[in-house]
C-alpha atoms as a printed R data frame, in Angstrom:
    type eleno elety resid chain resno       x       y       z
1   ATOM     1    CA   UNK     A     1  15.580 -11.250  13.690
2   ATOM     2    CA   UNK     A     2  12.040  -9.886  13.435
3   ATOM     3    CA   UNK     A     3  10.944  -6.188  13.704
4   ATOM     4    CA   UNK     A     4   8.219  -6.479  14.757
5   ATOM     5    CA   UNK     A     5   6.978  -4.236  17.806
6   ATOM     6    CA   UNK     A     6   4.593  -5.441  20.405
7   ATOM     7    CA   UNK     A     7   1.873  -2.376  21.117
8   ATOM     8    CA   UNK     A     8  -0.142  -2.406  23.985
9   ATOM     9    CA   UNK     A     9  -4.022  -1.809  23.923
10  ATOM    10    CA   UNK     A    10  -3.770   2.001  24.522
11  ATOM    11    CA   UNK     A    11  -1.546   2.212  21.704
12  ATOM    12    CA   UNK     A    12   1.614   3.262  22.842
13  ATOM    13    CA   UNK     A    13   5.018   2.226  21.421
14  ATOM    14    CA   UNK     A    14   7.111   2.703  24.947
15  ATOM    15    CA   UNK     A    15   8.850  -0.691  26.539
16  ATOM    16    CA   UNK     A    16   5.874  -2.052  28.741
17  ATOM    17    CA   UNK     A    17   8.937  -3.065  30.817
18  ATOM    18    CA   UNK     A    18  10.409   0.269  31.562
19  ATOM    19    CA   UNK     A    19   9.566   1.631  35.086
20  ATOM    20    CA   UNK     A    20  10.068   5.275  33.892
21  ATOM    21    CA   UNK     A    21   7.013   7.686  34.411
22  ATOM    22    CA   UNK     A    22   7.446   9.181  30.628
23  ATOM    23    CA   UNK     A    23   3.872   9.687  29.346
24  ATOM    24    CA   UNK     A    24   3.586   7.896  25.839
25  ATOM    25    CA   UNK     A    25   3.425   9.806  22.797
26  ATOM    26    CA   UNK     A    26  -0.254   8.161  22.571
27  ATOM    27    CA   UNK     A    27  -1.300  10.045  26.137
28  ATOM    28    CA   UNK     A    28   0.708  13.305  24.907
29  ATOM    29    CA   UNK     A    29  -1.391  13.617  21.614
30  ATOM    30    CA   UNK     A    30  -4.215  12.705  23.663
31  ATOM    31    CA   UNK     A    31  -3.999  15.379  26.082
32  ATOM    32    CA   UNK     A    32  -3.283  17.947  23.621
33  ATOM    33    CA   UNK     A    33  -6.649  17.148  21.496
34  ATOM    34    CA   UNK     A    34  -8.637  16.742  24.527
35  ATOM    35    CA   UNK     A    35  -7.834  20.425  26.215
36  ATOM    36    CA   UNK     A    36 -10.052  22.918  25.838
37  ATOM    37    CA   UNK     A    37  -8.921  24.989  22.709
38  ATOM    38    CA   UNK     A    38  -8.075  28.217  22.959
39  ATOM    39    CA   UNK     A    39 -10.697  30.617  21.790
40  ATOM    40    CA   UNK     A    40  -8.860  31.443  18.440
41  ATOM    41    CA   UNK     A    41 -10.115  27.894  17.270
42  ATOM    42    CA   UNK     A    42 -13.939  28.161  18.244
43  ATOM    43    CA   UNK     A    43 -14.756  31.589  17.038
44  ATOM    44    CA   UNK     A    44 -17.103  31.730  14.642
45  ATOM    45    CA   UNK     A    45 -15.450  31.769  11.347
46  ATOM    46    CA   UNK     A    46 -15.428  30.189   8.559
47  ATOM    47    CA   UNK     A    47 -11.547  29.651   6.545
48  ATOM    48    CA   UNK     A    48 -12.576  28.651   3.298
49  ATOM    49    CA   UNK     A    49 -10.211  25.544   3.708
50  ATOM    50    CA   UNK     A    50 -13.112  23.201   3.900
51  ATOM    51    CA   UNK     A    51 -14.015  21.304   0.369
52  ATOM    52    CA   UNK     A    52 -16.885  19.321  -0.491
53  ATOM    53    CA   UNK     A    53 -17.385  16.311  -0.560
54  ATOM    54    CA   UNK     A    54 -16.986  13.991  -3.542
55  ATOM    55    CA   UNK     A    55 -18.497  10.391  -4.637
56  ATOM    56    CA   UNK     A    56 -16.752   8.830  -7.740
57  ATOM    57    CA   UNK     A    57 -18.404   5.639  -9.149
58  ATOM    58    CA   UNK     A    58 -17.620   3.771 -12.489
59  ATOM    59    CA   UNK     A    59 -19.476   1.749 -14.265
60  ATOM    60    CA   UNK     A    60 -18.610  -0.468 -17.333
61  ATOM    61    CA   UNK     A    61 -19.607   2.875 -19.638
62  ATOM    62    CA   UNK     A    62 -19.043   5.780 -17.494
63  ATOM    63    CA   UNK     A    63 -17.585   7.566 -14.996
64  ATOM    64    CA   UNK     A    64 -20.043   9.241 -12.397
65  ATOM    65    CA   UNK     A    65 -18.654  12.348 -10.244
66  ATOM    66    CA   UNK     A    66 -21.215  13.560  -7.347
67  ATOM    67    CA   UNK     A    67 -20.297  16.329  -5.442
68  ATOM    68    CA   UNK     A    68 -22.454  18.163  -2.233
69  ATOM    69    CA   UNK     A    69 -22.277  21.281  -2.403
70  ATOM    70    CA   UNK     A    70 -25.619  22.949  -0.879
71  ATOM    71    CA   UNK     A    71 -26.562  26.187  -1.093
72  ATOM    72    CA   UNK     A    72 -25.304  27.183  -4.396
73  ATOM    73    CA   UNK     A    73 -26.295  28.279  -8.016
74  ATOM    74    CA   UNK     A    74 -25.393  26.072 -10.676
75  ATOM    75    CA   UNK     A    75 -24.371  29.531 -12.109
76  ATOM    76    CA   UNK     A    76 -21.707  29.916  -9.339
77  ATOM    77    CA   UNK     A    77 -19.552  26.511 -10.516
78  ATOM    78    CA   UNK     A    78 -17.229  26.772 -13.172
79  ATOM    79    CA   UNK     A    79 -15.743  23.880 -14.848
80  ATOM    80    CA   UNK     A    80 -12.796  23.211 -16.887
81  ATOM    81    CA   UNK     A    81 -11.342  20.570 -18.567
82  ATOM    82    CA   UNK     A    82  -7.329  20.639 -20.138
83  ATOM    83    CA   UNK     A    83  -5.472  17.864 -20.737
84  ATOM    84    CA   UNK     A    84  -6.992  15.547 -18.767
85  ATOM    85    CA   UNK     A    85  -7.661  17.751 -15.902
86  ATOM    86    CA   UNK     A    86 -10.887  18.335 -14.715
87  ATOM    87    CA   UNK     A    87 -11.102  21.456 -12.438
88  ATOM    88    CA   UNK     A    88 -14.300  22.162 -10.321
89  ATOM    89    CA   UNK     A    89 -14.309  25.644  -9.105
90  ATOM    90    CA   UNK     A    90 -16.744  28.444  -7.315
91  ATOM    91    CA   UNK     A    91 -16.185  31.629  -5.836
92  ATOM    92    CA   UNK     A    92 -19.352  33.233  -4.171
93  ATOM    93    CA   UNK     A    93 -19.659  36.484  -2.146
94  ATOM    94    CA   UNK     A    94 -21.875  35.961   0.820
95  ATOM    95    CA   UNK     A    95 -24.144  38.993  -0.004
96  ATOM    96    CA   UNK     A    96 -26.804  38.078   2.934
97  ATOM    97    CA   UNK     A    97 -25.393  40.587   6.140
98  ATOM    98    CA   UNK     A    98 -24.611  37.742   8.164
99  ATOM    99    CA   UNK     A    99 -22.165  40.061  10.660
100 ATOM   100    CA   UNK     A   100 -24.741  40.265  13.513
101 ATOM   101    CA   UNK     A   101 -25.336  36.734  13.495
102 ATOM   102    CA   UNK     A   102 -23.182  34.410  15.764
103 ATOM   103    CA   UNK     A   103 -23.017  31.204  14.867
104 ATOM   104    CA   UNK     A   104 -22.387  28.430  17.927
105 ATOM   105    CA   UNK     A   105 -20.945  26.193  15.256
106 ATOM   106    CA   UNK     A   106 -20.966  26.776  11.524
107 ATOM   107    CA   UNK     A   107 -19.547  24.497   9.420
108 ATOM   108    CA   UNK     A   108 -20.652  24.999   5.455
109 ATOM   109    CA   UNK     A   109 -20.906  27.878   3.653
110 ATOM   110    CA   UNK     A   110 -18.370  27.746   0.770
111 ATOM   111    CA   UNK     A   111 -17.265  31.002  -0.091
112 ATOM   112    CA   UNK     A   112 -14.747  29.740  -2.932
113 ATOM   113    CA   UNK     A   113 -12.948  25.791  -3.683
114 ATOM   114    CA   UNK     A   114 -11.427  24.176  -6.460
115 ATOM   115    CA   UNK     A   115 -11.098  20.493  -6.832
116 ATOM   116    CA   UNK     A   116  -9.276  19.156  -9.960
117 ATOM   117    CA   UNK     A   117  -9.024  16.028 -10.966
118 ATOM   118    CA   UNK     A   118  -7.197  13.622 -13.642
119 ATOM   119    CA   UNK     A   119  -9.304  12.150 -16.307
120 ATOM   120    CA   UNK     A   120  -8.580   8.717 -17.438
121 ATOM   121    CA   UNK     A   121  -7.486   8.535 -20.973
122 ATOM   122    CA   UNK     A   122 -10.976   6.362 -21.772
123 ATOM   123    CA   UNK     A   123 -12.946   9.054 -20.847
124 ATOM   124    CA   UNK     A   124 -14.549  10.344 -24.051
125 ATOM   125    CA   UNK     A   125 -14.148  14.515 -23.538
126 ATOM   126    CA   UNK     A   126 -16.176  15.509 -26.104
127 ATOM   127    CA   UNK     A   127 -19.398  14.028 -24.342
128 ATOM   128    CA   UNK     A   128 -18.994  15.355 -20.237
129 ATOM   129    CA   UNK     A   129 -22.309  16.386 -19.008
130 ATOM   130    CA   UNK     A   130 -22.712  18.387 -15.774
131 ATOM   131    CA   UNK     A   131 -26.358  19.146 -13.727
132 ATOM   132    CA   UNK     A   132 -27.278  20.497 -10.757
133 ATOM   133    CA   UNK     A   133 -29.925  19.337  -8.669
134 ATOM   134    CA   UNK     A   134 -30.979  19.704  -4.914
135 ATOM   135    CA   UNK     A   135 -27.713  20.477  -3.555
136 ATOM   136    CA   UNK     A   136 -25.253  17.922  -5.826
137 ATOM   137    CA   UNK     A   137 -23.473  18.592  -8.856
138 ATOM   138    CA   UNK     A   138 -23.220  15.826 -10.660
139 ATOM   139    CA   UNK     A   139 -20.689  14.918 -13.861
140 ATOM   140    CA   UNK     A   140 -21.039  12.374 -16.197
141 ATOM   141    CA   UNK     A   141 -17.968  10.921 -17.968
142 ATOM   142    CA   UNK     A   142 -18.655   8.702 -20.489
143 ATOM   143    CA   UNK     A   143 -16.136   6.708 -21.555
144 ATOM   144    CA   UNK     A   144 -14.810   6.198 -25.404
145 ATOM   145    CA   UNK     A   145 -16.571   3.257 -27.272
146 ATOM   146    CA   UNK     A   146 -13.411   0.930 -27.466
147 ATOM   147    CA   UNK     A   147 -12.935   1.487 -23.637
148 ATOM   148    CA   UNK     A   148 -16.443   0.125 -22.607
149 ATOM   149    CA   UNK     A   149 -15.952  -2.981 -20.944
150 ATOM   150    CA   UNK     A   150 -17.486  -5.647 -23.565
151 ATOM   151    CA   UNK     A   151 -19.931  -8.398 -21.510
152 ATOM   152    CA   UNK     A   152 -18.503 -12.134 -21.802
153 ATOM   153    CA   UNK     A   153 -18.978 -14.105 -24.217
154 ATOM   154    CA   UNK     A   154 -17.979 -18.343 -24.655
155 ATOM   155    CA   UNK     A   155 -15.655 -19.112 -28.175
156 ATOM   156    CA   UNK     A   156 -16.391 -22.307 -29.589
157 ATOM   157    CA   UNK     A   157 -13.270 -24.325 -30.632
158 ATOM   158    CA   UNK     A   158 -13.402 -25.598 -34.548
């Protein structure tokens, strides 16, 4: 007996052999993200709810963390490790008067985040280093000596 489920090309999951006039869940979803919004969601606000964006990258002695966040200080960032949790936080108070502005689409501008993450237990804490730099703060996480990943090697048999 298999499960599977044949989907047609517009994605719905209805029976391409039904003659009922149902629209798919595919064409429901569809119409709802396609309508115009109500004004509530284009006004010119900005939630807070967006965070930035983050690059991790390791390497065989380190862990890399790049984050873009533009327009800040590197005195507005606070960051905190304990127990293996490293927290990433800001909270600014737009002091430029920005209330007669309007804005036809604004989409940065953090007024406050955190982003936390677990540390790998071959991270070596005692050595995190954090800059800022044209927009991205960047954190490097070395890792502890016996965690490096050694380079090969051939063993001779005696």
């Amino acid at each position: 007996m298999s499960n599977l489920v044949n989907v047609p090309k517009n994605g719905g999951l209805s029976n391409t052999n039904s003659n009922t006039s149902f629209p798919t869940l595919s064409h429901w979803i569809d119409d709802i993200f396609n309508r115009d919004l109500p004004s509530v969601f284009t006004t010119n606000f900005n939630t807070g709810i967006t965070l930035p964006k983050v690059n991790i990258k390791e390497t065989a002695d380190d862990f890399k963390v790049d984050m873009a966040v533009p327009g800040l200080k590197k005195s507005d960032f606070h960051i905190d490790l304990d127990n293996q949790l490293l927290s990433i936080s800001t909270e600014t108070k737009d002091e430029n008067d920005q209330k007669d502005e309007s804005f036809t689409r604004r989409e940065f501008g953090y007024s406050s985040f955190k982003r936390t993450f677990n540390l790998p237990e071959s991270v070596d804490e005692d050595k995190i280093q954090a800059n800022y730099h044209d927009g991205i703060l960047s954190i490097l996480l070395p890792k502890k000596e016996e965690a490096k990943q050694k380079p090969a090697r051939t063993i001779k048999i005696s």
